[in-house]
DRENPA-3360 file (N, C-alpha, C; in nm, 2 decimals, always signed):
BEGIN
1 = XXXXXXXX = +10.96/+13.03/+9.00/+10.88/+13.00/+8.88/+10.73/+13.01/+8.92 ~ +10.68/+13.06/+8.84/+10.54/+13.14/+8.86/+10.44/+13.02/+8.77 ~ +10.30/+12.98/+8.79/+10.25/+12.94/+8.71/+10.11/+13.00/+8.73 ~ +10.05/+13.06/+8.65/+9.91/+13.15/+8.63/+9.79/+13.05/+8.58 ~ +9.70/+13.05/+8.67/+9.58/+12.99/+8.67/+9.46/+13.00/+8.52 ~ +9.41/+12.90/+8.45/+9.39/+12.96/+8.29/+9.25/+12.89/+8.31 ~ +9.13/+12.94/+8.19/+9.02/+12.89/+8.23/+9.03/+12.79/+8.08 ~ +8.98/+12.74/+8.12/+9.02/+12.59/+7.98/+8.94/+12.61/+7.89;
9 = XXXXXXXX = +8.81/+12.72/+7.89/+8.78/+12.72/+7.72/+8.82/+12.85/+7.69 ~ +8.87/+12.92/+7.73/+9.01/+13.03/+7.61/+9.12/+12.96/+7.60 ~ +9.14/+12.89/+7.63/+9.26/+12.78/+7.57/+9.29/+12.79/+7.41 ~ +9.41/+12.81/+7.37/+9.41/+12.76/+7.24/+9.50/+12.65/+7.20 ~ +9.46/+12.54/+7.18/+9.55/+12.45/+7.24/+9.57/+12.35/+7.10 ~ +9.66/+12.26/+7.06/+9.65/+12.15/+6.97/+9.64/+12.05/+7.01 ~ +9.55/+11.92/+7.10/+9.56/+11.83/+7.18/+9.64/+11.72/+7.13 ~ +9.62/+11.67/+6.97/+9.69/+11.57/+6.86/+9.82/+11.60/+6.91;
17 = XXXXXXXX = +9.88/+11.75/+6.87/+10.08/+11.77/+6.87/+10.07/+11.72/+7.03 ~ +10.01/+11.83/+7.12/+10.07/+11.83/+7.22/+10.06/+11.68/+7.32 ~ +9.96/+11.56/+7.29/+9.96/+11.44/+7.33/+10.03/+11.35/+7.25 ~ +10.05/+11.36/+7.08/+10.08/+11.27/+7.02/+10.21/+11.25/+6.97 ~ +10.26/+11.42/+6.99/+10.41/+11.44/+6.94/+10.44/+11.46/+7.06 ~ +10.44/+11.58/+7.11/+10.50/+11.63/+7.22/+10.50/+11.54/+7.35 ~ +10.41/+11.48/+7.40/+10.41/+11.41/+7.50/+10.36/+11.45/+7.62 ~ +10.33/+11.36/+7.71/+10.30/+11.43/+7.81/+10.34/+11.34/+7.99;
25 = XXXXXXXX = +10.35/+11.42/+8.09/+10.38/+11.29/+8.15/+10.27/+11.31/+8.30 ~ +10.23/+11.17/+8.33/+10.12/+11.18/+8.43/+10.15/+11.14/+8.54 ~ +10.15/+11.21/+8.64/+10.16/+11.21/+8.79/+10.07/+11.21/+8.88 ~ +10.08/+11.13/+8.98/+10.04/+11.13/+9.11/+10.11/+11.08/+9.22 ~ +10.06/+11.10/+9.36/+10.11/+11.07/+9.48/+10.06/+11.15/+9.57 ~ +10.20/+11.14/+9.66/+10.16/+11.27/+9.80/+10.32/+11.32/+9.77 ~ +10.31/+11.43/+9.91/+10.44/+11.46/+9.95/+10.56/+11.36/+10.02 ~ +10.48/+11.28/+10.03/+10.57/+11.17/+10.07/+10.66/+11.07/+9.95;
33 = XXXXXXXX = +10.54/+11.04/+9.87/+10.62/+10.94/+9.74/+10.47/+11.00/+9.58 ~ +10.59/+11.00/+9.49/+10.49/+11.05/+9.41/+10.54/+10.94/+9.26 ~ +10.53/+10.94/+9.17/+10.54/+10.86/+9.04/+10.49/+10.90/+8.94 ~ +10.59/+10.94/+8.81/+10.55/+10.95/+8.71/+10.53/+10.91/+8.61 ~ +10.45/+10.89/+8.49/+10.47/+10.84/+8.35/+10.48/+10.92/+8.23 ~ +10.57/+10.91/+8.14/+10.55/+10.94/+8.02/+10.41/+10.84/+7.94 ~ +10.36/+10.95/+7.86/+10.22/+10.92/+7.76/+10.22/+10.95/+7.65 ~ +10.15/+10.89/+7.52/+10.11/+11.00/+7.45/+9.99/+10.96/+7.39;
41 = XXXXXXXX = +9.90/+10.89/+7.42/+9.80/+10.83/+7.42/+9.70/+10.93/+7.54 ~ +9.59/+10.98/+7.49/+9.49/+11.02/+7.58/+9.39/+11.12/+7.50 ~ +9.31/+11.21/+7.55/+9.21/+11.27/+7.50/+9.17/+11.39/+7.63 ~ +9.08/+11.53/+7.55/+9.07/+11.60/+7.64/+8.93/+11.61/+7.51 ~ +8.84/+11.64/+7.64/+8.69/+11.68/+7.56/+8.57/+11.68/+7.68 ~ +8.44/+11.70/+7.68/+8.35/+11.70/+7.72/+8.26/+11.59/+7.76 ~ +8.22/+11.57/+7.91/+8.17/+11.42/+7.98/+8.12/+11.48/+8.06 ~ +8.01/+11.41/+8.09/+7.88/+11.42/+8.22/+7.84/+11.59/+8.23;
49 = XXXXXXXX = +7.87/+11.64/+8.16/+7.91/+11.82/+8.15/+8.02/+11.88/+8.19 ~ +8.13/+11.80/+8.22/+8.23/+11.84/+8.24/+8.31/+11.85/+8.16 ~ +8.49/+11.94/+8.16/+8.60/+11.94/+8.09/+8.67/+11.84/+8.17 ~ +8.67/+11.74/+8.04/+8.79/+11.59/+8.13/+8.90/+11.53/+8.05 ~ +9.02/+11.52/+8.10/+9.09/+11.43/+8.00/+9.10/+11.32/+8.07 ~ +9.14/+11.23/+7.95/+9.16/+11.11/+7.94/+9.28/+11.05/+7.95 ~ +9.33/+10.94/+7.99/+9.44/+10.91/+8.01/+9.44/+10.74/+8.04 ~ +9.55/+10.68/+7.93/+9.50/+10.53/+7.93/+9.67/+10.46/+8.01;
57 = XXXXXXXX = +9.62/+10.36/+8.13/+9.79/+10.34/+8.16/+9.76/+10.18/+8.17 ~ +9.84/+10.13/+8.13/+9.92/+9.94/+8.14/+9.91/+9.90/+8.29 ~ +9.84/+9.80/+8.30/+9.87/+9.75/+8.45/+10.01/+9.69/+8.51 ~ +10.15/+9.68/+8.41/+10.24/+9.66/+8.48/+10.29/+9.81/+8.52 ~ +10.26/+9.91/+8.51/+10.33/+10.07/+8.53/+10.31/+10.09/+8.61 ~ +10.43/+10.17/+8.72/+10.38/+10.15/+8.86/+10.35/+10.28/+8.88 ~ +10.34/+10.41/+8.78/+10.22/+10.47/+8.83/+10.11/+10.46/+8.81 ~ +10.07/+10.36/+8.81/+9.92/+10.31/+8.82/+9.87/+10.28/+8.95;
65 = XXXXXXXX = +9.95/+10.26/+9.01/+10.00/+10.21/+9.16/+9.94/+10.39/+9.20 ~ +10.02/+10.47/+9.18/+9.95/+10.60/+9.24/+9.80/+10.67/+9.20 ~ +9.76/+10.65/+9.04/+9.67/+10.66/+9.03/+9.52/+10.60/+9.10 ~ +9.51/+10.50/+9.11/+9.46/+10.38/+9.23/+9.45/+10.46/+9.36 ~ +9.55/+10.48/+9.36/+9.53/+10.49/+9.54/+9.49/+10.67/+9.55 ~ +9.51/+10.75/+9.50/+9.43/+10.90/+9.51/+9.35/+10.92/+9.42 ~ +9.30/+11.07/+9.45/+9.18/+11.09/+9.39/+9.27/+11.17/+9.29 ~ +9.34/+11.27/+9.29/+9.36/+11.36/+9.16/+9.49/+11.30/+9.09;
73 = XXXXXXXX = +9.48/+11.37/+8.99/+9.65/+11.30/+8.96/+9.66/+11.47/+8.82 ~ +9.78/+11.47/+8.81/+9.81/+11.58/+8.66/+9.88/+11.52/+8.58 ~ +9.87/+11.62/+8.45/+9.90/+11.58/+8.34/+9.98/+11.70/+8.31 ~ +10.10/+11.70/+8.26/+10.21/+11.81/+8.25/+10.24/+11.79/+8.11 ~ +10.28/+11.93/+8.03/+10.31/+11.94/+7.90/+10.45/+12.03/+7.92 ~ +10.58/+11.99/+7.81/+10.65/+12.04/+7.81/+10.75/+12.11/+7.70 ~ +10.81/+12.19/+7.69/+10.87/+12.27/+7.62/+11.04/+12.11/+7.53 ~ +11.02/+12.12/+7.42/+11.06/+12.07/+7.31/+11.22/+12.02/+7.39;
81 = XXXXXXXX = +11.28/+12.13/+7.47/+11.39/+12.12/+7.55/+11.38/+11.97/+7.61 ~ +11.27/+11.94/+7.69/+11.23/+11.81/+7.74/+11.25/+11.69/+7.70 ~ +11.21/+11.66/+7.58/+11.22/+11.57/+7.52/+11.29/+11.44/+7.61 ~ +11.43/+11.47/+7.59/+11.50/+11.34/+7.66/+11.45/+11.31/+7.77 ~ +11.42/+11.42/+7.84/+11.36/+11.42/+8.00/+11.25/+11.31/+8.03 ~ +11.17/+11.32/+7.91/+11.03/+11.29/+7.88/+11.02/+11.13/+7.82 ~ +11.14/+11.10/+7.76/+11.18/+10.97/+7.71/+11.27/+10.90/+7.84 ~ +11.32/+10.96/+7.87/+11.38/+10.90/+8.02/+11.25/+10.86/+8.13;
89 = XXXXXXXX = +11.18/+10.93/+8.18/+11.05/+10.88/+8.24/+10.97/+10.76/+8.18 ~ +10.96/+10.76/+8.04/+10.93/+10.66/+7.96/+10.95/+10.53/+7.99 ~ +11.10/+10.53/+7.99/+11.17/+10.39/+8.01/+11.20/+10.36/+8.17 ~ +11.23/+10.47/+8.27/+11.29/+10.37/+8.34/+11.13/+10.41/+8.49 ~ +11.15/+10.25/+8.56/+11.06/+10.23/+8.64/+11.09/+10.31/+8.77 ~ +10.98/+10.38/+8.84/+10.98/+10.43/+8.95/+11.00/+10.32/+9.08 ~ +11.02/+10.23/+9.05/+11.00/+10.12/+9.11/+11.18/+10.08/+9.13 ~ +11.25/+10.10/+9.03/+11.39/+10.08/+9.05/+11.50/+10.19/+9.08;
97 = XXXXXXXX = +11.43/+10.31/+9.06/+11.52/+10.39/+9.11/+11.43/+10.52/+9.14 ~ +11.47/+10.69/+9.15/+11.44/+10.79/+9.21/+11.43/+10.91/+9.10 ~ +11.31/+10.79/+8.95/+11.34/+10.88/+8.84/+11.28/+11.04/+8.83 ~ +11.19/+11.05/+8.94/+11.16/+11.21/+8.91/+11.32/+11.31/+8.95 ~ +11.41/+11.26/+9.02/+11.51/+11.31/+9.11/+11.59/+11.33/+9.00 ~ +11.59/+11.20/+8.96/+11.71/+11.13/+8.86/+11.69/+11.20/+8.70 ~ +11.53/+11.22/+8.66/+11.55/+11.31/+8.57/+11.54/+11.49/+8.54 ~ +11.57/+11.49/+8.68/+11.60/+11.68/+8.76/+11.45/+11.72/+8.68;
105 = XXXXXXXX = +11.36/+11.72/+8.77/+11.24/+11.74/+8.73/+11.20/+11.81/+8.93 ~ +11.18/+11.90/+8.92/+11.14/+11.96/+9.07/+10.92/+11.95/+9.10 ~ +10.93/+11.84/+9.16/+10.79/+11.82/+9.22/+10.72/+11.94/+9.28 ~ +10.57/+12.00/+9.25/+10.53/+12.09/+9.33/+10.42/+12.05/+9.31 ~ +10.33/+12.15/+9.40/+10.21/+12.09/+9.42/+10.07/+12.19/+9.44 ~ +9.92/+12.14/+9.36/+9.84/+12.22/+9.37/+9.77/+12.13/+9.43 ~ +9.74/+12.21/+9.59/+9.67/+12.16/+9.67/+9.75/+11.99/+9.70 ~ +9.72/+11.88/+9.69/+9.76/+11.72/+9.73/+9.80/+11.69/+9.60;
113 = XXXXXXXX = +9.78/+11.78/+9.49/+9.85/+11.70/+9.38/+9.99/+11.75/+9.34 ~ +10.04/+11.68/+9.29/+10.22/+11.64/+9.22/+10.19/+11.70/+9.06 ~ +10.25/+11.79/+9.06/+10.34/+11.82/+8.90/+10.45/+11.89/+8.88 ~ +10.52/+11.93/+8.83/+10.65/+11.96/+8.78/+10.64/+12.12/+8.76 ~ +10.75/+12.17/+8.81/+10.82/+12.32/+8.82/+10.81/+12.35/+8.67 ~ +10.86/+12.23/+8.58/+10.97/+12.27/+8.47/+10.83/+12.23/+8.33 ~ +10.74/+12.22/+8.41/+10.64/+12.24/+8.25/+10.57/+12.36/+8.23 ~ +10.53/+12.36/+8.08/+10.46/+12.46/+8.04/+10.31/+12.49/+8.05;
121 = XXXXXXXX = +10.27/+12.35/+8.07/+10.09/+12.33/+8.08/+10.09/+12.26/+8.16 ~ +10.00/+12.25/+8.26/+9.96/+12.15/+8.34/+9.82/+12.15/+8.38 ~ +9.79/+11.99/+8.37/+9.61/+11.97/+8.40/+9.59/+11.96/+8.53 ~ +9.50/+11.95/+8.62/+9.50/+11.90/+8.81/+9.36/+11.84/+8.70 ~ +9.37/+11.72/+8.76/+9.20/+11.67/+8.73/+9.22/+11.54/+8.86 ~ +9.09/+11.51/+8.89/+9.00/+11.45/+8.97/+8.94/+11.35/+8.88 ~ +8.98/+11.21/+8.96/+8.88/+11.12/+8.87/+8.76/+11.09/+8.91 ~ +8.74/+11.06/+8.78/+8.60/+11.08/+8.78/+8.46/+10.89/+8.74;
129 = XXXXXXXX = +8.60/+10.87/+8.68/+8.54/+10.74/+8.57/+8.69/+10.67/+8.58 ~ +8.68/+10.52/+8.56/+8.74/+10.45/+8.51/+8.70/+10.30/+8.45 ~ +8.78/+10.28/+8.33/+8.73/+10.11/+8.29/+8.87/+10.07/+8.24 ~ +8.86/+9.91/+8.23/+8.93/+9.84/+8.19/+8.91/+9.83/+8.01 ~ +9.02/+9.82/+7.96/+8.98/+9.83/+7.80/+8.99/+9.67/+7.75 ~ +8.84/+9.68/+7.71/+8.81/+9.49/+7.70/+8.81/+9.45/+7.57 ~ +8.87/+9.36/+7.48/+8.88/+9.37/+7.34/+8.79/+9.28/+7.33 ~ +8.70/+9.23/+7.37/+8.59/+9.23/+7.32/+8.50/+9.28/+7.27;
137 = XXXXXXXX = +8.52/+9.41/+7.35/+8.43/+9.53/+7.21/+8.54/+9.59/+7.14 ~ +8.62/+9.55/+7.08/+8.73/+9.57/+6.94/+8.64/+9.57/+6.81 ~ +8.62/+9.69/+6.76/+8.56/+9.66/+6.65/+8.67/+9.66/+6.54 ~ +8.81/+9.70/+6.53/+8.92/+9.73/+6.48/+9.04/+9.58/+6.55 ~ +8.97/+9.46/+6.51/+9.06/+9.33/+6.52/+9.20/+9.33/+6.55 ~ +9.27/+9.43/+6.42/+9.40/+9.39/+6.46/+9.45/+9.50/+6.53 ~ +9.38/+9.61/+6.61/+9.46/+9.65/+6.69/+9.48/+9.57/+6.80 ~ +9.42/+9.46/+6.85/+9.44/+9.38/+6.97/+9.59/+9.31/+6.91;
145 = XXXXXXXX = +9.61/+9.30/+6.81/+9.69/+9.19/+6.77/+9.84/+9.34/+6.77 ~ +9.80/+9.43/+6.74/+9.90/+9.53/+6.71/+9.97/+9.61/+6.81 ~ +9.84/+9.60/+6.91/+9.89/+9.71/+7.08/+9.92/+9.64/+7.15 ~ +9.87/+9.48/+7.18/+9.85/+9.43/+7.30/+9.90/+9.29/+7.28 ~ +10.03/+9.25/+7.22/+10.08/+9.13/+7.20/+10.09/+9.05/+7.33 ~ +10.10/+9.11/+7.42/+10.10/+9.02/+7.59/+9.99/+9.06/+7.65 ~ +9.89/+9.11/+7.56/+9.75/+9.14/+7.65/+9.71/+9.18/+7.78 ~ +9.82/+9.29/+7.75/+9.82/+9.38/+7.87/+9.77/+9.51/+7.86;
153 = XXXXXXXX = +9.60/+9.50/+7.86/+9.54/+9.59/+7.84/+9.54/+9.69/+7.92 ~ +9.55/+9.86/+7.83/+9.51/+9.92/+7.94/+9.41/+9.96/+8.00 ~ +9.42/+10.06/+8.15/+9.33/+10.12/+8.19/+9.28/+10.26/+8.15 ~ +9.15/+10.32/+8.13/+9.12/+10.45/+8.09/+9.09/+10.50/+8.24 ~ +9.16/+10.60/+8.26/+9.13/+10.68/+8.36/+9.08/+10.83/+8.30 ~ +8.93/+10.91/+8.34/+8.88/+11.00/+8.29/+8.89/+11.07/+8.37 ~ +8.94/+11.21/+8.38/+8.95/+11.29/+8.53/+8.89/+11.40/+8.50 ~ +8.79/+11.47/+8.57/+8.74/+11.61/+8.60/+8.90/+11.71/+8.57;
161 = XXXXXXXX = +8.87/+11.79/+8.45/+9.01/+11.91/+8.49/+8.95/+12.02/+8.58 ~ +9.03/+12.00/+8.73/+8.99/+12.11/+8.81/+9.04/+12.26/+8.79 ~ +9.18/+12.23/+8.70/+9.28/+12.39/+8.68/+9.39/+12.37/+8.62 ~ +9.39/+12.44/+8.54/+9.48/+12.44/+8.42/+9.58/+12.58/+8.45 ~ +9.71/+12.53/+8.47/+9.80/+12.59/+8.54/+9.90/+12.62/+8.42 ~ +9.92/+12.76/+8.41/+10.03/+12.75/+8.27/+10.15/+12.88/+8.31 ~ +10.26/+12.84/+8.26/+10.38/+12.92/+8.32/+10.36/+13.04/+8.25 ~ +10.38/+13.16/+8.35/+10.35/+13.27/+8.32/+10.45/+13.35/+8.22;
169 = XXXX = +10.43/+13.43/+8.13/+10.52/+13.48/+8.02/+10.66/+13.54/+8.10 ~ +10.69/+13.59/+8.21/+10.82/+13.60/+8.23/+10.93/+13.51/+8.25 ~ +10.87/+13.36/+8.30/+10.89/+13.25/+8.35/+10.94/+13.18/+8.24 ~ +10.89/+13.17/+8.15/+10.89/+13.08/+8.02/+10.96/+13.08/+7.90;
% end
């Protein structure tokens, strides 16, 4: 499986489908232990002069646990086939069982970072920024009351995109 290196502003891309419908799931680790999440909450745009996305994760998720401890992490987009795949990473904890294994998802790697054989798009980003999201600057009241019933705010992680890796048309 081939993946061809893409420069991110000839992209033509839908950020809304492909974060809000389609999904996405975010990885990090080493070669030793890696962890993923399903998302569909995040942003891709322009910061400090850079191309960065965004990516918001819950402090009980234990890939937060990986994000934390390295510097890059990716963001993988996948083909419609996925779905279940993508809803299974969703639900079950990396913490209870061997869900990258478990949801036949083959780990590979650009440079120290962790992403998947079997996606179509994938981000490598570098963080760069992070904050805790404090509802105290809520200017929109009842989303506190609507997202965060156990006030388990998340975290915004902002990462440098270093390379945007996309499966090449024979592949695909």
């Amino acid at each position: 499986m081939k993946f061809q290196e893409r420069k991110i502003d000839q992209m033509q891309i839908n950020p809304f489908q492909m974060i809000g419908k389609e999904w996405m799931l975010i990885t990090a680790g080493t070669e030793e232990k890696a962890n993923t999440m399903t998302a569909s909450w995040g942003g891709v745009g322009v910061f400090w002069g850079k191309n960065v996305l965004t990516t918001y994760i819950r402090p009980q998720r234990y890939t937060k646990e990986f994000i934390d401890a390295n510097d890059t992490f990716s963001v993988c987009f996948f083909d419609e086939e996925y779905k279940k795949t993508l809803a299974y990473c969703g639900k079950v904890s990396g913490k209870d069982e061997d869900k990258i294994t478990n949801a036949g998802l083959t780990t590979c790697f650009y440079g120290e970072t962790p992403y998947f054989e079997e996606a179509k798009l994938v981000f490598i980003c570098k963080k760069m920024c992070e904050a805790e999201i404090n509802p105290d600057y809520f200017i929109d009241k009842e989303a506190d009351e609507k997202w965060y019933p156990q006030k388990d705010y998340h975290r915004m992680y902002m990462g440098e995109i270093l390379a945007v890796l996309e499966k090449s048309q024979e592949d695909a």
